[in-house]
VEXSE-884395 format. One line per 10 residues: number of its first residue (from 1); their letters; for each residue y, z, x of N, C-alpha, C, CB. Coordinates in steps of 0.02 Angstrom, whole numbers. Glycine has a CB too. Layout:
N
NUM) a) Y,Z,X,Y,Z,X,Y,Z,X,Y,Z,X  ...;
REM end
This chain:
321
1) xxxxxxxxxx) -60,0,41,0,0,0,63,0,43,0,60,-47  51,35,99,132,51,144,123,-35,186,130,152,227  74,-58,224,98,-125,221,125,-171,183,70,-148,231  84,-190,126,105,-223,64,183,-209,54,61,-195,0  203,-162,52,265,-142,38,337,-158,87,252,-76,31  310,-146,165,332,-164,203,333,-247,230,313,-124,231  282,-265,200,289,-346,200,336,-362,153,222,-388,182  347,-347,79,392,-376,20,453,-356,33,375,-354,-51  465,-309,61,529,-293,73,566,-328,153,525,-210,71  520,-351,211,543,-406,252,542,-476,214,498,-409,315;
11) xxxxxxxxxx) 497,-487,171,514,-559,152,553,-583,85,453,-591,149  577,-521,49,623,-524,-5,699,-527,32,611,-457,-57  712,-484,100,757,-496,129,807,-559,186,741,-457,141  717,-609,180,703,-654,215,735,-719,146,616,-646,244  702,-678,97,692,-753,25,793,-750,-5,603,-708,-87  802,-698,21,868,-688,-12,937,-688,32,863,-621,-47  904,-727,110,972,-731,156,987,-671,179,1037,-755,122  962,-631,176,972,-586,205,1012,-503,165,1006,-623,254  1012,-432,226,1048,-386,169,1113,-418,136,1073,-313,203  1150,-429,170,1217,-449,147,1214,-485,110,1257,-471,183;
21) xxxxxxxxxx) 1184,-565,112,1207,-590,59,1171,-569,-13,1207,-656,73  1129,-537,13,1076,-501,-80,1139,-457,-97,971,-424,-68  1192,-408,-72,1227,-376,-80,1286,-406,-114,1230,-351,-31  1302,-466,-74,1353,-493,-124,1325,-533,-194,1398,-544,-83  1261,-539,-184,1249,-567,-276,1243,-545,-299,1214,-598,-311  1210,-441,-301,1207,-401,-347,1298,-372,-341,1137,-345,-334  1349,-397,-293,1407,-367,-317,1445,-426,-369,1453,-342,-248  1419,-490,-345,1439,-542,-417,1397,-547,-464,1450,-615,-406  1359,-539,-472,1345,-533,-540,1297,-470,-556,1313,-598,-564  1295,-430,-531,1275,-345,-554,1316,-287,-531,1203,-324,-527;
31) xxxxxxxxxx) 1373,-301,-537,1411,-244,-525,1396,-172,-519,1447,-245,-563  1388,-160,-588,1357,-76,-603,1306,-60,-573,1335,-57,-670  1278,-118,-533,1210,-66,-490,1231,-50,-438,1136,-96,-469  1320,-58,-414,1328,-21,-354,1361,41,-367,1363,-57,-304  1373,61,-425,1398,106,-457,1358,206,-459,1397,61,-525  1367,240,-452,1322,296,-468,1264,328,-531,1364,333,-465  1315,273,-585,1292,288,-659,1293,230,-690,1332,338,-699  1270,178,-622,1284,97,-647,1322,94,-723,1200,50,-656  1378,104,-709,1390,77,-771,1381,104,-828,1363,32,-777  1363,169,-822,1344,224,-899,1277,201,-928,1409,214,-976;
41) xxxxxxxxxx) 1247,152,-899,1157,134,-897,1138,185,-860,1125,59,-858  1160,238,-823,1105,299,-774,1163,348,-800,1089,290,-660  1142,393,-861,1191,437,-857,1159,516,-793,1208,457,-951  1196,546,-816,1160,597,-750,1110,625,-808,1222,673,-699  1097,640,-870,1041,667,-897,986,627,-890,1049,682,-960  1014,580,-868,927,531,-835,918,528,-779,913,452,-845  939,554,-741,932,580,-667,918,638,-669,986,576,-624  936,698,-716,892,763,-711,814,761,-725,920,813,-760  807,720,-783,724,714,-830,702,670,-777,716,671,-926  727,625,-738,683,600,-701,659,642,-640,707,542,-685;
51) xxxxxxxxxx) 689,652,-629,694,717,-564,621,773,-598,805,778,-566  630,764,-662,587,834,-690,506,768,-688,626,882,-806  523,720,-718,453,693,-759,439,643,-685,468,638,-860  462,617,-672,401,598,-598,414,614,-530,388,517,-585  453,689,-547,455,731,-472,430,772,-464,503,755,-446  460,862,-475,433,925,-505,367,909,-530,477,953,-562  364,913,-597,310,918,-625,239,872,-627,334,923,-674  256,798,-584,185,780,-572,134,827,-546,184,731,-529  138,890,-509,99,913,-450,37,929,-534,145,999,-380  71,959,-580,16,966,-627,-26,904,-663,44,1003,-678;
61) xxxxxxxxxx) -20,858,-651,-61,794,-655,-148,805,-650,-35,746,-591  -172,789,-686,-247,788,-683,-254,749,-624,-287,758,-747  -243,703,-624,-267,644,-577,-275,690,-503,-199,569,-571  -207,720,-480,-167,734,-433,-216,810,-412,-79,738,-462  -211,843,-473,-257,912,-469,-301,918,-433,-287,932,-518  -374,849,-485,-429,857,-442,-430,834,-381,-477,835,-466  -388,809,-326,-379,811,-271,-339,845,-239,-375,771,-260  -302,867,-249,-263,934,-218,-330,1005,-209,-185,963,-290  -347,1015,-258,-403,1072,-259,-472,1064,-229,-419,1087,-326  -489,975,-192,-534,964,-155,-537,968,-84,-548,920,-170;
71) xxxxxxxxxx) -470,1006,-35,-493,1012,6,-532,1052,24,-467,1008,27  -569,1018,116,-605,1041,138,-607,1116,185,-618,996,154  -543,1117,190,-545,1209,240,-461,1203,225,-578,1217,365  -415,1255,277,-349,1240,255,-315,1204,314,-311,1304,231  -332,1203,366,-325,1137,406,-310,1067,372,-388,1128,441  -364,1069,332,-348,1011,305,-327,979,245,-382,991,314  -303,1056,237,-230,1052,178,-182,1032,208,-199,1119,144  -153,1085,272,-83,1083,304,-89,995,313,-73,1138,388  -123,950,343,-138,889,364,-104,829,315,-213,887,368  -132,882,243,-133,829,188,-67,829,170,-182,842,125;
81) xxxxxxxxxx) -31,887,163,39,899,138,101,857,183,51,983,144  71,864,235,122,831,278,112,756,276,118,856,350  64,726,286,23,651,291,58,646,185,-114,659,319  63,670,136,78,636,70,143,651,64,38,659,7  182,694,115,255,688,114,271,614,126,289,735,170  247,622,194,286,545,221,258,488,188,274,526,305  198,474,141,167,412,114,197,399,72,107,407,96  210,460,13,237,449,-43,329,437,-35,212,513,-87  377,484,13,418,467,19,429,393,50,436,512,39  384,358,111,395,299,99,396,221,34,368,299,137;
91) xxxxxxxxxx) 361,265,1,318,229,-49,372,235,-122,231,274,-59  401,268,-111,454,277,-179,515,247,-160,474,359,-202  543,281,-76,610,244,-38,593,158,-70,606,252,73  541,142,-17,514,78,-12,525,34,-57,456,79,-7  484,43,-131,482,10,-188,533,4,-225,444,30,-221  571,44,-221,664,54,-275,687,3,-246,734,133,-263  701,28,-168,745,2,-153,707,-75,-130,785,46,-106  667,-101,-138,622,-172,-125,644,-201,-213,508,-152,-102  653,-162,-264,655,-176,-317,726,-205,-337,632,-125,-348  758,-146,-318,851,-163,-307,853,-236,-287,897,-111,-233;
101) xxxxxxxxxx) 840,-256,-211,835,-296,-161,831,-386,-185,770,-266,-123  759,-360,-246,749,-414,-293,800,-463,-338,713,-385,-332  835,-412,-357,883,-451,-392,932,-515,-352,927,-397,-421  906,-505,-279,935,-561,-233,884,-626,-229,947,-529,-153  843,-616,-268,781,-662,-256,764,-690,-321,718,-624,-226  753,-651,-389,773,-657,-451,827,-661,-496,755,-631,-464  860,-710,-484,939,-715,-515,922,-729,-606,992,-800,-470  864,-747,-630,885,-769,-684,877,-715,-724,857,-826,-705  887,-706,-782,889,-665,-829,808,-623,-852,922,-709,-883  811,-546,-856,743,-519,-851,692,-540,-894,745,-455,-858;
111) xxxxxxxxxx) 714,-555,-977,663,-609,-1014,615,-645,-971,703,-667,-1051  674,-698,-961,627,-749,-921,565,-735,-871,669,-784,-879  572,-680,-846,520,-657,-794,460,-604,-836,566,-611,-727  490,-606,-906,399,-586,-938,420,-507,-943,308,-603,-865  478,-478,-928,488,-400,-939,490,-372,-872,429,-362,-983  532,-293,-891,500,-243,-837,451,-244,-794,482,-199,-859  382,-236,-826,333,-217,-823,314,-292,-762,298,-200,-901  329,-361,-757,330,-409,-708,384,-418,-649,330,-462,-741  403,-367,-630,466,-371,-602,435,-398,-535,512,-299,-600  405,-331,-512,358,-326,-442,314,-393,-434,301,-255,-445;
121) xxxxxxxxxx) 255,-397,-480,219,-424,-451,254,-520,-465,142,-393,-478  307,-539,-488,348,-612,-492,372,-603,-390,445,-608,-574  412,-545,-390,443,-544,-323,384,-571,-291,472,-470,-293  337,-537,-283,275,-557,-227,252,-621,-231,210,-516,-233  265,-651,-274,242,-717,-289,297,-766,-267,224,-726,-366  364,-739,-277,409,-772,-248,423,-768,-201,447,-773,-264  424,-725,-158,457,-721,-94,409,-721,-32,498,-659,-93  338,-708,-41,308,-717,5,244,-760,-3,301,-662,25  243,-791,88,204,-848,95,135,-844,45,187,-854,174  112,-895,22,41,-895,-9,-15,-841,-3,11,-950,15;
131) xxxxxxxxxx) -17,-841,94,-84,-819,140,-72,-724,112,-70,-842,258  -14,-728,111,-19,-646,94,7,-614,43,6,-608,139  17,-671,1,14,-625,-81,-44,-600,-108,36,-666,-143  -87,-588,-92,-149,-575,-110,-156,-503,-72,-202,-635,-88  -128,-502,3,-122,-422,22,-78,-401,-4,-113,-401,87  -24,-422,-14,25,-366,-52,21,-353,-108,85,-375,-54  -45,-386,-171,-30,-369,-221,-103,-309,-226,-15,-435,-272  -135,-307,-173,-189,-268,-163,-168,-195,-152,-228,-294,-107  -101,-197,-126,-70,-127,-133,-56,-89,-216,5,-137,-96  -27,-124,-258,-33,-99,-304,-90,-84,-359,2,-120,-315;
141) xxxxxxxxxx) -145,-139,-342,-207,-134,-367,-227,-91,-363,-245,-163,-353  -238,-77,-273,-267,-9,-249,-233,65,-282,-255,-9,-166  -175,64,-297,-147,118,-328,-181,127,-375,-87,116,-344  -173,72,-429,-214,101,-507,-294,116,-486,-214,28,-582  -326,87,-446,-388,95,-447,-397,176,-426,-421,40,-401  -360,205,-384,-381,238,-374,-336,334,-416,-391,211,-303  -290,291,-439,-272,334,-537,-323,341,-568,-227,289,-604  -327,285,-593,-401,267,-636,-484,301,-628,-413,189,-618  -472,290,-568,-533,331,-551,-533,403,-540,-558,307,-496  -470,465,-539,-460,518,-543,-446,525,-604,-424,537,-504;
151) xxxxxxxxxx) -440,492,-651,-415,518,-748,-486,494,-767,-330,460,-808  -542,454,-741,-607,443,-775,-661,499,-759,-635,374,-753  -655,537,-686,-679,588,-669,-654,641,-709,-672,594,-608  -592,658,-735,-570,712,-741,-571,719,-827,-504,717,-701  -569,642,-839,-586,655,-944,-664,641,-939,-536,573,-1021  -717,622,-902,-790,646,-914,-819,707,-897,-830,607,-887  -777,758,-840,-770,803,-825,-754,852,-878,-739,794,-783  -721,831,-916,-669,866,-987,-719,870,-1024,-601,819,-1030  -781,802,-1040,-806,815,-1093,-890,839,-1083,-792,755,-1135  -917,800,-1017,-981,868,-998,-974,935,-993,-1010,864,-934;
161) xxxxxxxxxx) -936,941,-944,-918,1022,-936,-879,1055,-962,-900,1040,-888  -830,1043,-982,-794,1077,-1033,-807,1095,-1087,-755,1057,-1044  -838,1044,-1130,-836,1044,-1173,-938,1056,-1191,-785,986,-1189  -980,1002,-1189,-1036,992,-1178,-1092,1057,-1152,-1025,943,-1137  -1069,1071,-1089,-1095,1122,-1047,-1083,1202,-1072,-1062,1110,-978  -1028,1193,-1071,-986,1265,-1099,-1009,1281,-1182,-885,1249,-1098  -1029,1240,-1212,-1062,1245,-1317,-1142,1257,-1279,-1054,1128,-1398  -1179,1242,-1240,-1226,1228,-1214,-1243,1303,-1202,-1219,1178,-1163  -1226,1311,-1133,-1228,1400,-1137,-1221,1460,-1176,-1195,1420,-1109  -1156,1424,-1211,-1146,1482,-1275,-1204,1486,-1324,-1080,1465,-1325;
171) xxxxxxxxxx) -1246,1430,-1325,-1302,1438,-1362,-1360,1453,-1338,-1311,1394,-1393  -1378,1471,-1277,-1406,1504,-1236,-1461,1444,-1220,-1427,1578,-1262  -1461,1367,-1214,-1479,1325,-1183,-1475,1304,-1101,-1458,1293,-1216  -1512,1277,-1086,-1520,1271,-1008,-1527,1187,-996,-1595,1318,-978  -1442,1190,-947,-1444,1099,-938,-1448,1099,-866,-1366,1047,-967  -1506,1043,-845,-1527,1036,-784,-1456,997,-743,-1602,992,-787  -1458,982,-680,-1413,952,-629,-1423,880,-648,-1432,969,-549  -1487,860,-651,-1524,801,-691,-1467,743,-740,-1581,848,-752  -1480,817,-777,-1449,805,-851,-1392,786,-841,-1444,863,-900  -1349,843,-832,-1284,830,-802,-1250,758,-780,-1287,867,-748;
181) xxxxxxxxxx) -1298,750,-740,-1270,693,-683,-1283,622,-742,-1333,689,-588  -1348,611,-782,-1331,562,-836,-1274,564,-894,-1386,558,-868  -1284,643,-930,-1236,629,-946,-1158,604,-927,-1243,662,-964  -1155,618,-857,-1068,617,-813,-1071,548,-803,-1053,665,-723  -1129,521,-790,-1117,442,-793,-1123,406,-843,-1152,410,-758  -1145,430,-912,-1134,382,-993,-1064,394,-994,-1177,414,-1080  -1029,466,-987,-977,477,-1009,-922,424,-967,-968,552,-1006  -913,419,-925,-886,401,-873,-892,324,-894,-918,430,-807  -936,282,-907,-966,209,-929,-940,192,-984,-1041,204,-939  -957,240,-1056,-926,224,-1094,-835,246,-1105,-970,239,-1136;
191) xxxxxxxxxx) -803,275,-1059,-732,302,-1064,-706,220,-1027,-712,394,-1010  -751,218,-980,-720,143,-938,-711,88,-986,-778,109,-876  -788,68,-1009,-783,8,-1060,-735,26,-1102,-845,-9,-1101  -732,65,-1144,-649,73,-1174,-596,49,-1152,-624,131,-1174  -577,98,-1092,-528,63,-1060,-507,6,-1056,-531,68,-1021  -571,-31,-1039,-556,-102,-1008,-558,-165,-1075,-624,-119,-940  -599,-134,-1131,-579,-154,-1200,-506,-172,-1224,-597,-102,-1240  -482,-103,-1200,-400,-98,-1232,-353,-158,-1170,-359,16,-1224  -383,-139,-1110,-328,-201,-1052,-353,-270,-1071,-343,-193,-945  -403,-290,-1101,-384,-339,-1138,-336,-406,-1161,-384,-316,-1158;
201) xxxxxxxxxx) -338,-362,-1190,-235,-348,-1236,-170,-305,-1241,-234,-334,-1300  -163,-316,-1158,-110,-249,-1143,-63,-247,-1193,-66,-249,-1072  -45,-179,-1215,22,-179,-1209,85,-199,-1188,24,-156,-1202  171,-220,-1242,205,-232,-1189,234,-167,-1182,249,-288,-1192  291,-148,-1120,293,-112,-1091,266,-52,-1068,320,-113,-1099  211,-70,-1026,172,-35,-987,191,23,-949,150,-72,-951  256,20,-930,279,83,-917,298,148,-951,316,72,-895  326,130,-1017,360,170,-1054,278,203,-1098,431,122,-1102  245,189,-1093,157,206,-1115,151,260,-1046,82,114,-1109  158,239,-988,127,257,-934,178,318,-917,116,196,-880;
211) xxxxxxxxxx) 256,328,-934,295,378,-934,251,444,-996,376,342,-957  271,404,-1047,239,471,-1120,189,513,-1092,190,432,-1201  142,461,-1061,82,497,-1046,71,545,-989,38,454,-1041  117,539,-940,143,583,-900,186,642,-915,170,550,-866  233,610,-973,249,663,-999,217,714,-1037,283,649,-1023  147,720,-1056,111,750,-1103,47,777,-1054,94,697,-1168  54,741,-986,1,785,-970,53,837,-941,-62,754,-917  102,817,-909,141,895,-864,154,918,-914,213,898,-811  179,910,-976,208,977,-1036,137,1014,-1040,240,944,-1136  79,993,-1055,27,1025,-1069,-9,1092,-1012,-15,967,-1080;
221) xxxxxxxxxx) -12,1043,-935,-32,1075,-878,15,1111,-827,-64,1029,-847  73,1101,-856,114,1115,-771,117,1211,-779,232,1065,-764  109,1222,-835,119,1302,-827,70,1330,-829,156,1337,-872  19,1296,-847,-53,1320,-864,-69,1312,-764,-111,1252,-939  -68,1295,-744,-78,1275,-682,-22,1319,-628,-69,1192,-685  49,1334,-625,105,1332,-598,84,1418,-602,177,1289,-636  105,1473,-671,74,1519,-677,8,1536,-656,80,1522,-721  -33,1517,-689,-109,1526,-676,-130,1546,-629,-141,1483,-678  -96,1518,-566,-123,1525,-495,-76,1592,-473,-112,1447,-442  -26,1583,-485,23,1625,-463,43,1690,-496,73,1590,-458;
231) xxxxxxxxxx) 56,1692,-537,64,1756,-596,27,1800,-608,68,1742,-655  0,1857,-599,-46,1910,-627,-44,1908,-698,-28,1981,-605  16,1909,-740,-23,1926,-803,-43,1855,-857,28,1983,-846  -35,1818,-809,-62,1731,-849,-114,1749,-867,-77,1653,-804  -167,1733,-956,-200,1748,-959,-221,1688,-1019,-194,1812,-954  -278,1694,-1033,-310,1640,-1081,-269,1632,-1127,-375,1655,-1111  -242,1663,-1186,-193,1642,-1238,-128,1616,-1217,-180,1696,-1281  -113,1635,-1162,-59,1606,-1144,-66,1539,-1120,-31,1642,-1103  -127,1526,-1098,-125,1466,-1070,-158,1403,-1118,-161,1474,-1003  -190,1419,-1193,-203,1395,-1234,-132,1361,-1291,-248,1442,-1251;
241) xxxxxxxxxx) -94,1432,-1291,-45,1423,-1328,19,1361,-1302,-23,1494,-1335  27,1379,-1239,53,1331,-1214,45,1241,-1185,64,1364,-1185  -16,1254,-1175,-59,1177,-1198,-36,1136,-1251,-133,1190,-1224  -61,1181,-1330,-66,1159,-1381,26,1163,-1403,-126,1201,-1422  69,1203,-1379,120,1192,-1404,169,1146,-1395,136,1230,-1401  166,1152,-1326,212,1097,-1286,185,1042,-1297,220,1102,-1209  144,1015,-1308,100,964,-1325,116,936,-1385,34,985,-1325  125,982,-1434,154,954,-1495,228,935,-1502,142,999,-1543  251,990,-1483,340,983,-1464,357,921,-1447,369,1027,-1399  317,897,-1384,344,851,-1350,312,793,-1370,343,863,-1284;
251) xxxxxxxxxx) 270,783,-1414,244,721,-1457,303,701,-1519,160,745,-1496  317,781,-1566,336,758,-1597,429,733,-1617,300,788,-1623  439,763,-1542,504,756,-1527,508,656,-1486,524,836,-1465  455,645,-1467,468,585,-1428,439,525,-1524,395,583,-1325  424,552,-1576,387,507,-1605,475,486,-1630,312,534,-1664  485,549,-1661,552,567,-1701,633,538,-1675,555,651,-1698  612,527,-1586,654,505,-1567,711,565,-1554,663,454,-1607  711,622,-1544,761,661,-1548,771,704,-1469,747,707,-1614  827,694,-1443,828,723,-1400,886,782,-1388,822,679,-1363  881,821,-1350,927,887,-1324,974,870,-1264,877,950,-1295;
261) xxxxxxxxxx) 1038,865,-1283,1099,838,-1256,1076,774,-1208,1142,899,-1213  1055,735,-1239,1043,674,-1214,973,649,-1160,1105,665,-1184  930,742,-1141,904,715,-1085,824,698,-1131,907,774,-1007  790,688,-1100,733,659,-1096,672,708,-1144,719,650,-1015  641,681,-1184,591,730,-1216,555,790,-1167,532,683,-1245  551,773,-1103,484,791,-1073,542,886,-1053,444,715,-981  609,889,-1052,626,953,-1052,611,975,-1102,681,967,-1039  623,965,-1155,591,994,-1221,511,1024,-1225,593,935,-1272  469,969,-1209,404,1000,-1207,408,1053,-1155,347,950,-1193  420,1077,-1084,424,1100,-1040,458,1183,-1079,462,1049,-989;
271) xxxxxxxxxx) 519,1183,-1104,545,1230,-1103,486,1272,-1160,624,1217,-1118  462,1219,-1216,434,1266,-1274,382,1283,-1226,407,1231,-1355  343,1226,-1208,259,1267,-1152,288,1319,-1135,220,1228,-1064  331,1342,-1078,366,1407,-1056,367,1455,-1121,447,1392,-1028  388,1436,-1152,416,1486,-1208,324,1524,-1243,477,1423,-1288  265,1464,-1250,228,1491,-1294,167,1536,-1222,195,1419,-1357  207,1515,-1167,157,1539,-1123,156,1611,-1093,156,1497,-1073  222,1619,-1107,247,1677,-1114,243,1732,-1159,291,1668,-1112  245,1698,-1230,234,1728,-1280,129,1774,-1268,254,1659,-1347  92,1718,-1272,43,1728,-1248,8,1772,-1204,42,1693,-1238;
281) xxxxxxxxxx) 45,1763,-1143,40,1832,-1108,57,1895,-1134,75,1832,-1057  90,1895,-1166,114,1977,-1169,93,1979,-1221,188,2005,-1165  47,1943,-1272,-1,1962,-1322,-57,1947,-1331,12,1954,-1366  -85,1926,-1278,-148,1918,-1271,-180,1967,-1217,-157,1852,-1257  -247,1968,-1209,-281,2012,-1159,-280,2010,-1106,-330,2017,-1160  -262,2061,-1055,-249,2053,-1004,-312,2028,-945,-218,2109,-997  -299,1991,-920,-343,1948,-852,-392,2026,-826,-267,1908,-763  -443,2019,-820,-487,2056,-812,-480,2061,-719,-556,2028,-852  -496,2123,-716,-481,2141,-638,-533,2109,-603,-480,2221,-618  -598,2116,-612,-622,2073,-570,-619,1994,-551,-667,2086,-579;
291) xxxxxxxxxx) -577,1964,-592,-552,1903,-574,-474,1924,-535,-548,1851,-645  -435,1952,-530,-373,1970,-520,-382,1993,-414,-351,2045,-589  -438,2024,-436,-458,2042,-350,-469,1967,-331,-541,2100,-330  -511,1942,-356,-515,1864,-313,-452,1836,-293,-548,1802,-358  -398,1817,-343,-333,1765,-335,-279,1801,-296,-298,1740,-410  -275,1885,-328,-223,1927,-298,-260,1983,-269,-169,1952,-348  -293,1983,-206,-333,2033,-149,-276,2075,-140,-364,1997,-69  -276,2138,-139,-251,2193,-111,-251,2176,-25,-297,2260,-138  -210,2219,-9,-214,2238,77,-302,2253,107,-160,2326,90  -331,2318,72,-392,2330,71,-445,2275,55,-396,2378,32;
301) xxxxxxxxxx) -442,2247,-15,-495,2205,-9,-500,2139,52,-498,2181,-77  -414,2116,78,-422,2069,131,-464,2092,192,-357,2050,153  -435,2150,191,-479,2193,282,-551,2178,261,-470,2311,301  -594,2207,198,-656,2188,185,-706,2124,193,-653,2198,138  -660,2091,157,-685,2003,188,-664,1980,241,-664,1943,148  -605,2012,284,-600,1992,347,-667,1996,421,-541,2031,360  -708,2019,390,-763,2035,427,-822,2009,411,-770,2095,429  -802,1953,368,-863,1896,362,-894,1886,313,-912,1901,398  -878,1948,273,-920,1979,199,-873,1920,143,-899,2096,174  -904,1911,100,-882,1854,36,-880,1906,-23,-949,1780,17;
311) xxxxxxxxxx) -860,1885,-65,-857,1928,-140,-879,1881,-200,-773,1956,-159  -931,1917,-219,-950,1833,-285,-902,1809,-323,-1005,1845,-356  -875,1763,-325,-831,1726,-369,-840,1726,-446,-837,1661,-348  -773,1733,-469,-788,1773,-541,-793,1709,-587,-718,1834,-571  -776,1659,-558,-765,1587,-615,-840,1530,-600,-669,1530,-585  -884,1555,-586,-956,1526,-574,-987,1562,-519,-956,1449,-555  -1062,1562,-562,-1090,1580,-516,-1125,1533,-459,-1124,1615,-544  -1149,1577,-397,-1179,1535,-341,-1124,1523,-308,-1217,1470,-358  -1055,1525,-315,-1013,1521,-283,-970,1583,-237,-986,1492,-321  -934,1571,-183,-908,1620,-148,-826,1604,-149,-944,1622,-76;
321) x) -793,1657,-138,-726,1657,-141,-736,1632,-61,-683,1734,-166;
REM end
């Protein structure tokens, strides 16, 4: 992806004469994009919600989760944090401003180019040689493929184990590894064929689908997740209530169209989640201590496991803290 990117942005600069003169065609005929608030098209309440909905609050992303929570020791956390600073900050710098850049290469009117949603992949077709539009458009491929493949793990995940596994036990049934593993692959098979049913016949604007839905997973997860880990008295109702609330809030505020001094639905869902997660805690049952020693160890219990000893892990068994 960081090549791909770095190629479109030398040969959009190449297709368009260069910085300067791309500069003077977006200053003759796009003025307001040299502007701060182009033009009252970027007011600053869309620079806060954006700041909130694909900055802040991605870290609670399913996709994002089940790989954040897969490393292997903490070495190779510190590794990762630093190595997705610089990828992603190139990768956002990169693309805006490769996008901006475009309008030196795409003069005609956005219709014509099929929408938003064709902006990128027209540039690549226009501006660079034959031999390597095919790598640069492999960068963005590779992105969704590998989205796609963290939201198919994580909604067949949702529905064996969560859901499946968890009714399973409660009924005092016994599901083999076996089992498991077929079921995780029907689920997974048939969630795909769906998928690929519905791309079909995309949708138009693919983004504004691909925003909502971002917006509804962070209203749902970011406190359930943000607390959870961090907070002592986060506790099951709180983290149910706020799921299901913000979730609604922010559906039925984006159906309704209604927003709070202009900014973006996704503060709305955010503030109520806060509000019902809170509520929740302080009326629901408090987090049982033997899970509380695992996440929040005393001084004492650290000296204990500092000497090699493990403590059974309160959220499955066979496992070690």
């Amino acid at each position: 992806m960081m090549i791909g990117i770095a190629l479109l942005l030398y040969y959009v600069l190449e297709a368009g004469g260069g910085y300067a003169a791309i500069m003077e065609n977006i200053h003759a005929n796009h003025p307001e994009m040299l502007e701060p608030l182009s033009g009252g098209h970027m007011p600053v309440g869309l620079y806060l919600t954006q700041w909130i909905l694909v900055g802040i609050c991605t870290i609670a992303l399913p996709q994002s989760v089940v790989r954040g929570i897969s490393y292997k020791d903490t070495k190779s956390l510190h590794k990762a944090m630093l190595i997705g600073t610089v990828v992603v900050g190139f990768m956002n710098i990169g693309i805006n401003f490769t996008g901006i850049l475009a309008h030196g290469v795409l003069t005609g009117p956005l219709a014509s180019y099929g929408g938003v949603d064709y902006i990128i992949p027209k540039t690549i077709v226009t501006a660079l040689p034959p031999a390597l539009v095919g790598l640069a458009i492999i960068g963005p491929l590779a992105a969704s493929i590998s989205t796609i493949s963290g939201l198919l793990i994580v909604a067949s995940s949702a529905i064996v184990k969560d859901v499946y596994l968890h009714h399973a036990e409660k009924h005092g049934r016994t599901v083999t590894g076996r089992q498991l593993r077929r079921l995780s692959t029907l689920a997974t098979a048939v969630i795909g064929i769906a998928v690929f049913c519905i791309a079909l016949t995309p949708p138009s604007l693919i983004w504004l689908i691909n925003m909502f839905a971002f917006g509804g997973l962070e209203t749902a997860f970011f406190w359930t997740l943000l607390l959870g880990l961090f907070w002592r008295r986060a506790n099951k109702l709180g983290a149910v209530l706020s799921m299901g609330g913000g979730t609604i809030a922010y559906c039925l505020t984006q159906g309704l169209g209604f927003k709070f001094m202009g900014l973006h639905q996704i503060t709305i869902g955010i503030i109520v989640s806060l509000a019902f997660f809170l509520i929740g805690a302080y009326l629901g049952k408090p987090q049982e201590e033997r899970v509380l020693r695992a996440f929040f160890p005393s001084a004492p219990d650290l000296e204990e496991l500092g000497d090699g000893q493990q403590e059974p892990c309160p959220i499955g068994e066979g496992k070690n803290t």
